[in-house]
N, C-alpha and C positions, 0 to 999 in steps of 0.2 A: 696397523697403527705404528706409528714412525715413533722412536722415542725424543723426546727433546733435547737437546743439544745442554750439556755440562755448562754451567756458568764457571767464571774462573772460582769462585769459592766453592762451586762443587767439585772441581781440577783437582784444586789447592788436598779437598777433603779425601779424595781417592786417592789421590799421591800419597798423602799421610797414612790413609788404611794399610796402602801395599808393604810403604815403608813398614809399616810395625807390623803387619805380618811377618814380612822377609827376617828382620831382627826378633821374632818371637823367637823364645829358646825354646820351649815346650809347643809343638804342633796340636797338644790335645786341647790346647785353651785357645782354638781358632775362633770356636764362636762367641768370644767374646766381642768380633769383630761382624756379627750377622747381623741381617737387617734388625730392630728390636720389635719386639710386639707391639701394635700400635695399643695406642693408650695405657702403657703400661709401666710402672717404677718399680724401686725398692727402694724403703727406709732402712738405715743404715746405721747402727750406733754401736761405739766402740769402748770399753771400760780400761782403762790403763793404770797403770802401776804410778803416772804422775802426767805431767805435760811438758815434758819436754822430749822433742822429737827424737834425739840423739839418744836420749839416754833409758828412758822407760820403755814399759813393753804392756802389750795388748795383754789382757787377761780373762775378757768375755767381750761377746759377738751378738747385737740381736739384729736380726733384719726379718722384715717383712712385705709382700707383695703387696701392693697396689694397683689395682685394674680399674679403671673410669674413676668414680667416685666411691670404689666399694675398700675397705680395709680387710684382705682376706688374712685374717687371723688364723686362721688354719692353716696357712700357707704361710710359715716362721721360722726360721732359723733360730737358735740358742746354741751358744758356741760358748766352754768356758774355756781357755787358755792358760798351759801352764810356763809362766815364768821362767828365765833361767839366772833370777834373782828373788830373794826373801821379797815377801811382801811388805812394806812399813809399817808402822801403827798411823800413820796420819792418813796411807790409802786406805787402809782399812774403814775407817770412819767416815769417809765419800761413799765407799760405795760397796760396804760392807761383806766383802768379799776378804776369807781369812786365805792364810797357810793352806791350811788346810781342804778349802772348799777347792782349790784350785790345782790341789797335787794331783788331781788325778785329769788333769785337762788332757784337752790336745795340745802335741805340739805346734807352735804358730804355723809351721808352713803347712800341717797337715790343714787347720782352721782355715788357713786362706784359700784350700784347694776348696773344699765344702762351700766356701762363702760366694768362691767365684763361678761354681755350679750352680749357686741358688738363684745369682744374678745375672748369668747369659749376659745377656746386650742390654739387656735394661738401663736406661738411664738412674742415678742415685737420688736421692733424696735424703735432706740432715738437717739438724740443726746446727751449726757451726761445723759444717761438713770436710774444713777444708783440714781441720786438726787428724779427723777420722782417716782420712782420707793418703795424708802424712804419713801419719802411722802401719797403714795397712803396706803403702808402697815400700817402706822400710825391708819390710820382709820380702814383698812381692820381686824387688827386682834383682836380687841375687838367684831368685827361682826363673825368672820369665824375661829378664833381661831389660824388663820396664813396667812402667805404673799405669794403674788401673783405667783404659782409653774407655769407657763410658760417660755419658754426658753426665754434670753434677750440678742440683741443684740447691741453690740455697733456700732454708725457708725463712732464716731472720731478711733476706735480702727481699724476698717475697711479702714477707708482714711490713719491715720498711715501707717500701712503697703501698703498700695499703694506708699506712697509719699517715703517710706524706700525703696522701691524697683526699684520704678522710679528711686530714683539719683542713684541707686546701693551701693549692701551692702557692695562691696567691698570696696569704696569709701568714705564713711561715717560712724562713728565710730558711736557704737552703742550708745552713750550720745549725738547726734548730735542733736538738737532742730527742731521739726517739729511745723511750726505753725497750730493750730488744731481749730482756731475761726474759729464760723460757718460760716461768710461771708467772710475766707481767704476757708475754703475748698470749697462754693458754687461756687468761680469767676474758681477757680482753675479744680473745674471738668465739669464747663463754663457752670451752668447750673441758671436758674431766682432763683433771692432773692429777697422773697416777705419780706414785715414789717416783723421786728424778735418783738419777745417777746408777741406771737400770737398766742394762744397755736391749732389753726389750722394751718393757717401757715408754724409756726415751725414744726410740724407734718408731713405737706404736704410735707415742705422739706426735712425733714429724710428721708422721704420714695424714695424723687426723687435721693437722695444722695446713700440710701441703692441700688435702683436698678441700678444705674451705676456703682458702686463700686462694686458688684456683677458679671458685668459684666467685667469691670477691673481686678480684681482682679481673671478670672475664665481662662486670657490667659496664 
């Protein structure tokens, strides 16, 4: 059996691979570039010290596997992260993470090595993934020489296009406002919302969001 001939975006896609291997700095994080397991993600939620990319820092980690439609719970990550700045009192109150809880963390680069074992090749999953995502490559590329090459999916971008199709397209003009909070889209696709700003949690819920919306979105 003959294999089939590379399209130019599968060209395009190898080239990319080789290239970020060749520039990988750490050869032990290869399989970050292996085939992924088919049917398979990770949710992804990151807790920081504020939101701004430049300046804040990660200070817990939750991620969890996804295989079909199953949320393997058992199969989690929990990562606290410690700082190399005082906590506020204003982060504190998001997402209730003291001084204290967090002195004894990992350091971020070690967390990200943990994080990026948990996740192989897996494509990501988030809710507003693209912040999380920022933030992880902050650390990531002074370690590896560049950010996180797994496929990233959004789920408010996922629920969009549900809630655009529900009311019909015919019907509402394409500037039409979707509301895309995470506890309007949880009630909305009627599923449990646990504590937000929990970076397991949050996690857990992308994932439960991801695979109904999946589901939704596949009639």
């Amino acid at each position: 059996m003959t294999t089939p001939p590379l399209t130019p975006l599968g060209w395009w896609a190898a080239l990319k691979r080789e290239w970020l291997l060749y520039h990988l700095a750490d050869p032990e994080f290869r399989f970050m570039f292996d085939p992924a397991p088919p049917n398979e993600w990770v949710s992804l939620d990151c807790e920081t010290t504020g939101l701004s990319v430049r300046n804040d820092e990660i200070i817990s980690i939750g991620a969890v596997r996804i295989v079909g439609n199953r949320i393997l719970t058992s199969e989690r990550l929990e990562l606290l992260v410690k700082p190399t700045r005082k906590v506020s009192a204003e982060s504190v109150k998001i997402h209730r993470l003291r001084e204290r809880d967090v002195a004894q963390g990992l350091p971020a680069e070690e967390a990200l090595k943990q994080l990026l074992r948990f996740i192989g090749s897996r494509p990501l999953v988030g809710y507003y993934l693209e912040f999380d995502v920022a933030m992880l490559n902050r650390v990531m590329w002074p370690m590896l020489g560049q950010g996180l090459p797994q496929p990233k999916i959004e789920v408010s971008g996922m629920y969009y296009d549900y809630r655009y199709r529900q009311m019909g397209a015919q019907q509402v003009p394409s500037y039409a406002p979707i509301d895309l909070r995470f506890s309007t889209m949880m009630r909305t696709l009627q599923l449990p919302l646990r504590d937000a700003h929990d970076a397991i949690n949050d996690a857990v819920m992308a994932a439960l969001a991801f695979v109904k919306l999946r589901q939704l979105n596949s009639k």
